[in-house]
N, C-alpha and C positions, 0 to 999 in steps of 0.2 A: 512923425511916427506916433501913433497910440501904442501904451504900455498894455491896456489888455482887450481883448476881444473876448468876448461869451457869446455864442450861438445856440439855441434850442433846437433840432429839426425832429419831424414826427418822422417816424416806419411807416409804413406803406404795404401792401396788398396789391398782386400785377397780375394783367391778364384775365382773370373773373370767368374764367373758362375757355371761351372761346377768342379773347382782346391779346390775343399773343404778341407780345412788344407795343401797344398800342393803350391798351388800357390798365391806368394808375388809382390806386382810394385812399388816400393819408389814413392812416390811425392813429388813433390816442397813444401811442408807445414815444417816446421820445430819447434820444441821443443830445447830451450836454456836452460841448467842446471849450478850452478854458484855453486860451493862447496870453501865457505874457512872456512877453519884450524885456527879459534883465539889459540891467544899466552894465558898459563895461566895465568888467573888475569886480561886479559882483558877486556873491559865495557863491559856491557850485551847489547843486541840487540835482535831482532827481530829473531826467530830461523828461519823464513821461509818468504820470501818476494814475493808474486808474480806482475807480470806486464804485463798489458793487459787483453782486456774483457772475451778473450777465459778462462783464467784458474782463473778469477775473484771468481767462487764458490766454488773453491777448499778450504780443510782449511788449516788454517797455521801454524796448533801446530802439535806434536805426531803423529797425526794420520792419516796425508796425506802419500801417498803410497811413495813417494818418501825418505821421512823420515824414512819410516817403513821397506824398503829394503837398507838402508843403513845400518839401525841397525840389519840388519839380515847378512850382508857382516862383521859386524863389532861387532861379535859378541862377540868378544875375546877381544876388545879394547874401553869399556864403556869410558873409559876416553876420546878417542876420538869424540864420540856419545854426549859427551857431549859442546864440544868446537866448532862442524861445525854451520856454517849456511849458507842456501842453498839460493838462489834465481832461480826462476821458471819464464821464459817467451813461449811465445806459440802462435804457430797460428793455431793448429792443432785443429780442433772443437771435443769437449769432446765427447766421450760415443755414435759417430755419424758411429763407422765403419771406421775409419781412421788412426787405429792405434795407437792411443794418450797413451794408456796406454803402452805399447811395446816402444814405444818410450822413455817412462820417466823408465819405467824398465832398457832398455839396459842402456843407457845414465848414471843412477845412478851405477851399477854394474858396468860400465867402469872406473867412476870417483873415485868409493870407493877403487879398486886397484892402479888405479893411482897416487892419493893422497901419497898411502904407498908408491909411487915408485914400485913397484911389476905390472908390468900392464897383463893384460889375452891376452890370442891369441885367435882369433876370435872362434875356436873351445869350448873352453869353455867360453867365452861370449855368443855363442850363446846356450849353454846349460844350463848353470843359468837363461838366461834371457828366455826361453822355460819353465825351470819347473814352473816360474812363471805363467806364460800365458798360460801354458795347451798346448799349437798350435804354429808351428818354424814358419809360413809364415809370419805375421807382422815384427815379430824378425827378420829373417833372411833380407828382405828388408829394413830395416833399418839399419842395420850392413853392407849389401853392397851395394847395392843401385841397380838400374835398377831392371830386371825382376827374381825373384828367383825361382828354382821349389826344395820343398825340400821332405824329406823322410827321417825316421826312418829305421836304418842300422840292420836287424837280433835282436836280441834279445841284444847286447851290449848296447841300447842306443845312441849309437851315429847318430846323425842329419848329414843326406851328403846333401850339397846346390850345385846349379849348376846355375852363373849367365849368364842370357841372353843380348842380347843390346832390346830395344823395338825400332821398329821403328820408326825414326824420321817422317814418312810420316801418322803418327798416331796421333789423339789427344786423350785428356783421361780430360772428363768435368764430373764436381760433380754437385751433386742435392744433399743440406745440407737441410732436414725438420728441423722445430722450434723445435724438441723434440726429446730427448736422446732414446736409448735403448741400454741395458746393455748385453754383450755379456750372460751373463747366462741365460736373460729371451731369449733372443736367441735361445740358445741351451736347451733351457728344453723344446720345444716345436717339438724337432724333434724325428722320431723312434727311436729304437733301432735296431729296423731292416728293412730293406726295402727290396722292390720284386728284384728279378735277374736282372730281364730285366730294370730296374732302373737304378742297380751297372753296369752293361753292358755299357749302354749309356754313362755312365758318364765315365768311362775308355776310350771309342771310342771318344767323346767329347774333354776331358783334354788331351788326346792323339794328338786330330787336332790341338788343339788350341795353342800347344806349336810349333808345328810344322809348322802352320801358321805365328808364331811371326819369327823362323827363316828363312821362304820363305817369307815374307812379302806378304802373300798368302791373299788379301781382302777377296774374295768367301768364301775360307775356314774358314775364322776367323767367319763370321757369322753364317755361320754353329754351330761353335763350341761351341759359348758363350751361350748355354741351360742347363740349369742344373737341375736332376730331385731327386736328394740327401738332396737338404735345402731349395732352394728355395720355391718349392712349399708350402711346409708346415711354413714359414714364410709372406706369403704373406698378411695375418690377420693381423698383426704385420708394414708392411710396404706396404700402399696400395696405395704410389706414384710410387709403380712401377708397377703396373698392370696397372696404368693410363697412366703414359710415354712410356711403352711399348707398348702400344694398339696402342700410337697415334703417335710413331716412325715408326712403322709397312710401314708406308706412306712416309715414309722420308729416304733418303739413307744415316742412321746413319747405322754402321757396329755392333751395339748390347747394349744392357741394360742392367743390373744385378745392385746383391743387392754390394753395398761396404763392405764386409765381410760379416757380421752377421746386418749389417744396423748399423742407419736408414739411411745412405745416402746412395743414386743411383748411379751408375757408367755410364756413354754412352761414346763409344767408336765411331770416327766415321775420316772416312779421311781428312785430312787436307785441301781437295780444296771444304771439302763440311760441312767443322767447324762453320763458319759464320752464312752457312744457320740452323744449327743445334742447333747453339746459341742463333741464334734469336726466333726460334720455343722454347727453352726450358725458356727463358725469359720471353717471351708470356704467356706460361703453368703456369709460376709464380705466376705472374700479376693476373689471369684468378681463377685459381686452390686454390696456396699456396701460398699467397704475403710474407708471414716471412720466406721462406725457402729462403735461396740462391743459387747461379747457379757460380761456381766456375770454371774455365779455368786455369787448372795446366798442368804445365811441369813434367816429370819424372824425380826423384833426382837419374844420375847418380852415385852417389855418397854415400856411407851410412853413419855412425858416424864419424865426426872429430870433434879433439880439436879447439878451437876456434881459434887459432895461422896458422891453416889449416893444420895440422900436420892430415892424415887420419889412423883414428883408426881400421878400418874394413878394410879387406884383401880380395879381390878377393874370390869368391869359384868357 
């Protein structure tokens, strides 16, 4: 057994409009998970310590999620379950669309094998930390990092990811509202079935938009970022983005959508016209929503590593 494990995993951005469950973008946001192994008989401490305002509201006994899937990893080894304690750091904004949960999912399923010495290959890390999360795209982006498009293989179960580069001539700026929404009130708000010419779109859509990121096709990509699957029917729910999108329409941002399931906004927009795009959504703040913030993230190459920089996720 190893006395401590450290994980780094980035936040994530899902779906890009029309990539509903399917397309993943790591960000520069990062989630720090700290697992040690006390000796038996060792003084009692604190079972869960967090640091920083981001995961300030989380709790710190039992019943925090990070806690609760280690005990599920570790199911066979209570004596173990009973000796860890974890520290939680974060800058990834909670319950905002960004992955945070996914994040502290992989992260702890990485650490819980590791610990044993037994570590997982990214194929089954990314299928534990899926059944959790219902949806591979968070997951998946987090485990490798850059742009992921994933899929469910036949009837086996098994998740195929396929990563992309994003372009560097690209930015990718968040709109964080003051106020969470929970992936489930999310999705409890969508059909069950939608019209044809709906599902059409969104295939021709998801279809450009991947293939824009490999031509670094601007034209195309704006095209592409419409999605008529979830968005629409979440729009009640997140109504900074009917706003930003009305008033981008005007401005040569390359597209708007929701950041997964919300609440935060995603604008995609070229890099020599960032500035001006930053400063109009600044403005919108100031004007609109003064407690939301206006976030200017890099894409995390990169998906889970050990804190020593030892990379835990493998290419897909």
């Amino acid at each position: 057994m190893r006395s401590r494990v450290t994980v780094r995993i980035p936040g994530s951005t899902s779906n890009l409009g029309p990539g509903f469950d399917a397309l993943g973008l790591a960000l520069d946001l990062h989630t720090t998970l700290t697992f040690d192994l006390l000796a038996q008989g060792a003084p009692d401490s604190a079972l869960i310590t967090l640091h920083g305002d981001t995961v300030r509201a989380l709790p710190a006994d039992a019943s925090n999620l990070v806690y609760k899937i280690l005990g599920d990893q570790w199911q066979d080894s209570p004596e173990l379950l009973s000796r860890v304690r974890i520290t939680i750091e974060s800058d990834i904004p909670l319950s905002r669309g960004l992955g945070s949960s996914a994040a502290a999912t992989l992260g702890t399923i990485w650490a819980a094998w590791a610990l044993k010495e037994m570590p997982l290959n990214g194929d089954e890390l990314l299928r534990r930390a899926t059944a959790y999360e219902g949806h591979p795209d968070n997951v998946a982006a987090s485990l490798f990092g850059g742009l992921v498009v994933c899929a469910r293989a036949g009837g086996n179960g098994k998740i195929v990811v396929k990563k992309l580069s994003w372009p560097e001539e690209w930015s990718t700026l968040v709109v964080v509202p003051p106020y969470p929404l929970s992936t489930h009130a999310a999705r409890s708000v969508l059909p069950k079935t939608v019209p044809l010419a709906d599902a059409v779109a969104n295939i021709q859509n998801v279809s450009l938009l991947v293939s824009a990121v490999a031509t670094k096709d601007e034209s195309a990509l704006r095209t592409a970022l419409h999605d008529r699957l979830h968005e629409p029917y979440r729009l009640h729910l997140v109504p900074e983005l009917s706003s930003l999108r009305a008033q981008l329409r005007q401005l040569p941002a390359l597209g708007c959508v929701l950041s997964g399931a919300g609440s935060s906004v995603l604008v995609v927009t070229a890099n020599r016209h960032k500035e001006q795009i930053l400063e109009f959504l600044e403005a919108w703040r100031v004007r609109t929503a003064p407690e939301a913030r206006v976030l200017d993230l890099r894409i995390a190459k990169t998906g889970i590593e050990e804190f020593n920089g030892t990379l835990a996720g493998q290419k897909g």
